[in-house]
N, C-alpha and C positions, 0 to 999 in steps of 0.2 A: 609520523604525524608532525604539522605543522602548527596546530595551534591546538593549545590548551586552557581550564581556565584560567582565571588574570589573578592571581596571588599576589597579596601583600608583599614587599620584599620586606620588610620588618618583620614578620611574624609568621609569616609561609597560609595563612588562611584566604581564602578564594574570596573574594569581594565580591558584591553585588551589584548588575548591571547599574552605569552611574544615571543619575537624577537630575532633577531639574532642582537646583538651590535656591531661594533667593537670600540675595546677599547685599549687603548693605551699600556696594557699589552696583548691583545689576543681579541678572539671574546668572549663574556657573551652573555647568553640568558637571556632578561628582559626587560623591559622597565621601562617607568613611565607616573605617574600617573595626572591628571591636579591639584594637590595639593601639585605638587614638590615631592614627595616623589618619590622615585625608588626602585625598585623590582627586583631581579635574579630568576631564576629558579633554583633549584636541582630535573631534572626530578625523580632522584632514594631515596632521601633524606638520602642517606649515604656520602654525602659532603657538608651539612648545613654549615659551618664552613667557607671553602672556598665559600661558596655563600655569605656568611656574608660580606666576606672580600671583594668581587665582589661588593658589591651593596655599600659598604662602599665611596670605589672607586668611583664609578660613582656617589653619594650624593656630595661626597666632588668635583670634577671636578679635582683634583689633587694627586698626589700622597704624598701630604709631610704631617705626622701626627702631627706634630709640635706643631700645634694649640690644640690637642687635653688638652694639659697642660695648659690652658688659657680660656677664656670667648667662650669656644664653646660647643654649646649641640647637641647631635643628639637622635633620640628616634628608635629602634629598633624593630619588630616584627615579626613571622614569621606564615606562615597559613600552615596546610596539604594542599595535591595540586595534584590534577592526570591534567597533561599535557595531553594529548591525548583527552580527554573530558572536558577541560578546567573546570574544578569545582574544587570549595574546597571540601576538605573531612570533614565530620565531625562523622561519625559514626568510633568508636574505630577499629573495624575490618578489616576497607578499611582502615584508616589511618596508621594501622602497616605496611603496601604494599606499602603508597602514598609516592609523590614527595615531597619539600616544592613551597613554595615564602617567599622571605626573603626580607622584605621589611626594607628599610632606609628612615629617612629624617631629614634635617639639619634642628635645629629649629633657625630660626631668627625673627629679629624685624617687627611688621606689622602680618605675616604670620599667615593665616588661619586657629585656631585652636588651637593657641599658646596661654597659660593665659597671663594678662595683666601683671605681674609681667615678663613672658620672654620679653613681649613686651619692657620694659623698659632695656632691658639689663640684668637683674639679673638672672643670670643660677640657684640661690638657692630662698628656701623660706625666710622668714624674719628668722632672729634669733633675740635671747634677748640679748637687748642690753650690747655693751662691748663684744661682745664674735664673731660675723657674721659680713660678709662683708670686702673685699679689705683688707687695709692694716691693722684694726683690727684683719682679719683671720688670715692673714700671719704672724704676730705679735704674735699672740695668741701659732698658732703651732707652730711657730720657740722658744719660750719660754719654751711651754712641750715637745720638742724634745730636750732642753738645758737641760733639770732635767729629761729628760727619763720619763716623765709622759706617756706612751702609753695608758693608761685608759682612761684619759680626751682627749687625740686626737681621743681614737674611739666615747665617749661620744658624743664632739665634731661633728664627721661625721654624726652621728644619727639626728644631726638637722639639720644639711647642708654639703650637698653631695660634695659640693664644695673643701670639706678638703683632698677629693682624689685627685683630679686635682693638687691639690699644695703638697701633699705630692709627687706625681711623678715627679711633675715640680722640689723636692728638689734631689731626688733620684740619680745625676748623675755623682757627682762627687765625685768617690769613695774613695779619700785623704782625704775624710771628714767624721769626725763620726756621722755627723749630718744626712748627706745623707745615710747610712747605718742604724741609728735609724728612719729616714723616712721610709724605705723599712718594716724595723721590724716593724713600727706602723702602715703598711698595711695588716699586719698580726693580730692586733688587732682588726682592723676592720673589718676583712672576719671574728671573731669570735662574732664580735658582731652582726653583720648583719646574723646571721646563722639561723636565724628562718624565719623569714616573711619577712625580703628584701636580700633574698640571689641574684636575678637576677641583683640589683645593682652591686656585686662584680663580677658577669657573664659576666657581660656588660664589666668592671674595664678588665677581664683577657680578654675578644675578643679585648680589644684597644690593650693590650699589645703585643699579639699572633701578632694583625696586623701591630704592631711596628716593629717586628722581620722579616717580610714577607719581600721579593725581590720587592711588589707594594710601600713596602714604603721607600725604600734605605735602609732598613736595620739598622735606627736611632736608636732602642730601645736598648741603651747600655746599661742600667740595667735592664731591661724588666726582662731577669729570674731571677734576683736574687729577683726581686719583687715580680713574681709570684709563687717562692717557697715559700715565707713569707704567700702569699694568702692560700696559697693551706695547709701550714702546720699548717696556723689558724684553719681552718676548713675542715681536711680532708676529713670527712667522705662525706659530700657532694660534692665534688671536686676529688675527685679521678680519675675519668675522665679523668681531665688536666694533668696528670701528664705524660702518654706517648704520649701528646703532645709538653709538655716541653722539651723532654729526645729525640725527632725527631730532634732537633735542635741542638742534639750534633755535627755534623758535620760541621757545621758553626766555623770556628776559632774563628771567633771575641766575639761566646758567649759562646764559652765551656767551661770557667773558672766560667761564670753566671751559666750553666745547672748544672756545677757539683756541685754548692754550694747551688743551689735550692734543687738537688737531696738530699743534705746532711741536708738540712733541715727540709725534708718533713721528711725525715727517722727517724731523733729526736726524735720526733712525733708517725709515723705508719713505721719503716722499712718494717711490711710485703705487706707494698705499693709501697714501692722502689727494692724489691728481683728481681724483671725482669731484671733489670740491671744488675749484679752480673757477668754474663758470660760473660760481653762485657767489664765491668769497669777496670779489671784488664791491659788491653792494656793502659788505661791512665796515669799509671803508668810511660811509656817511653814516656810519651810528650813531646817537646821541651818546651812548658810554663809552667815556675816554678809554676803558679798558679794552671794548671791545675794538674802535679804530687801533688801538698800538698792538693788540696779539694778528688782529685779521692782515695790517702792513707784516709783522714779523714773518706769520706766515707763510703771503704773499709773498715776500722773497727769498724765502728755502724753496718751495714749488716754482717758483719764475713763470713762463707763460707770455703769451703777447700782449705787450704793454703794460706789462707790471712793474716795472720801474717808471714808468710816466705816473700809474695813476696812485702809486706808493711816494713819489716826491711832490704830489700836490698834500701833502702832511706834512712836509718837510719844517713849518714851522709851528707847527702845533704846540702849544703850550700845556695843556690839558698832561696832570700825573697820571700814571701809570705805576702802580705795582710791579716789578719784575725779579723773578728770580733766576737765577744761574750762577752754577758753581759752586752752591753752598753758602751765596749770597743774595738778601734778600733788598733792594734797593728801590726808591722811587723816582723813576723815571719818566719826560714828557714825551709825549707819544711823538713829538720832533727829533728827540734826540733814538729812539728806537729806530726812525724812521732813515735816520743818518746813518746810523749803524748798517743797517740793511744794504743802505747801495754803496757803502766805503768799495 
């Protein structure tokens, strides 16, 4: 047999063919499950993604991701799915064709299912002592983020996951070099999670993506600059992300973040970033100084025809620019970035 019916993966109980929602952003097909958890449909399974972010939505009851920086866990899953005959799919050949269900559920105290350690509050497992836990975490990483330890903060995350939540929670205030080597040390840790818990940092870039989204107001003000750090830790497996990052250029508020993400995957793997190429040269005439100095930066790690012509009509650009590198966080005119580039 190839298909069965579609079971909660929290709680092993058979769901009910999904519904039609309405929800505060539009209608979702999905429901839930008597185990709290909620489910979306993507009849066609070419909008996983946006189902993700649907079911996220309705888990949380709100739109504000706020908390997701703090004591909150959710656990994610998703099934192959044909809609029309309500089954999951499990054999490879239907499944290339099938739909999903993308299930959410918030984990809290009490709750069904939950180890006794969430029970008590603890979103992590124990760590050894001096190093896990509250204000010893945040102690710990605000110290290897003061010496640029990025090793010991991925180290660090390997035993407790929790080091992500607070490295984003530092991420925001970009006047700070601290919050800039938080971002880079999320980069550490999408390299070190690259083998056998890469879905941890999957999870990490679906927050962020839903940070950036119109369901959450749009709050993730560093979101790209984080998740070019992700993406540029461990390309290869991420690649993916990357024109999903680069969809979000049209957003003002984060085209200064896309383009520095861009610039940082490229460091890395430019012939990941080449797509870009024919559209980047317009960012040149942007009104935000930030965004003319990261779209010249980038422009000349990718190269291209005529990108040193129309990267040295900036050449005396006066307008500041934030930049960071190497653990230095400095303000620079998108003239002197631009000099940089064609030395």
């Amino acid at each position: 047999m190839n298909r069965y019916p579609p079971e909660c993966p929290f709680c092993g109980r058979v769901v009910e063919p999904p519904s039609t929602i309405r929800a505060e952003f539009g209608e979702v097909l999905g429901g839930t499950c008597t185990c709290g958890s909620v489910y979306v449909c993507d009849p066609t399974g070419h909008n996983t993604g946006e189902a993700y972010m649907e079911a996220l939505a309705l888990a949380r009851g709100d739109w504000n991701i706020g908390s997701m920086d703090q004591e909150v866990d959710y656990r994610v899953e998703d099934r192959d799915y044909d809609l029309k005959s309500h089954q999951r799919v499990f054999s490879k050949g239907l499944a290339a064709s099938s739909g999903k269900l993308v299930f959410v559920r918030i984990e809290a105290p009490g709750r069904e299912g939950v180890p006794p350690a969430r029970q008590e509050g603890a979103e992590r497992s124990p760590a050894p002592e001096g190093r896990g836990g509250g204000r010893k975490l945040k102690g710990s990483v605000r110290g290897f983020l003061g010496t640029r330890s990025l090793d010991e903060i991925a180290a660090l995350a390997l035993e407790d996951k929790g080091v992500i939540r607070l490295l984003i929670s530092l991420s925001y205030d970009k006047e700070d070099v601290l919050s800039w080597r938080a971002m880079e040390a999320l980069g550490s840790i999408s390299r070190a999670f690259s083998r056998d818990r890469v879905e941890v940092v999957r999870d990490t870039i679906r927050r962020l993506l839903w940070s950036m989204g119109e369901e959450s107001g749009g709050i993730g003000w560093s979101a790209a600059e984080m998740l070019g750090e992700i993406v540029a830790g461990n390309p290869d497996a991420l690649a993916d992300i990357i024109p999903l990052i680069w969809s979000y250029r049209e957003e003002e508020m984060f085209r200064p973040g896309i383009l520095w993400a861009m610039g940082r995957i490229a460091s890395v793997r430019p012939d990941f970033v080449r797509f870009i190429l024919e559209e980047l040269p317009s960012f040149l005439e942007d009104p935000t100084p930030s965004v003319r100095g990261y779209a010249a930066w980038v422009l000349g790690i990718l190269g291209g025809d005529g990108a040193r012509e129309r990267i040295g009509e900036l050449r005396n650009d006066p307008a500041p620019v934030p930049f960071y590198r190497d653990g230095s966080l400095a303000v620079r005119t998108v003239g002197e970035i631009v000099a940089e580039v064609l030395h």
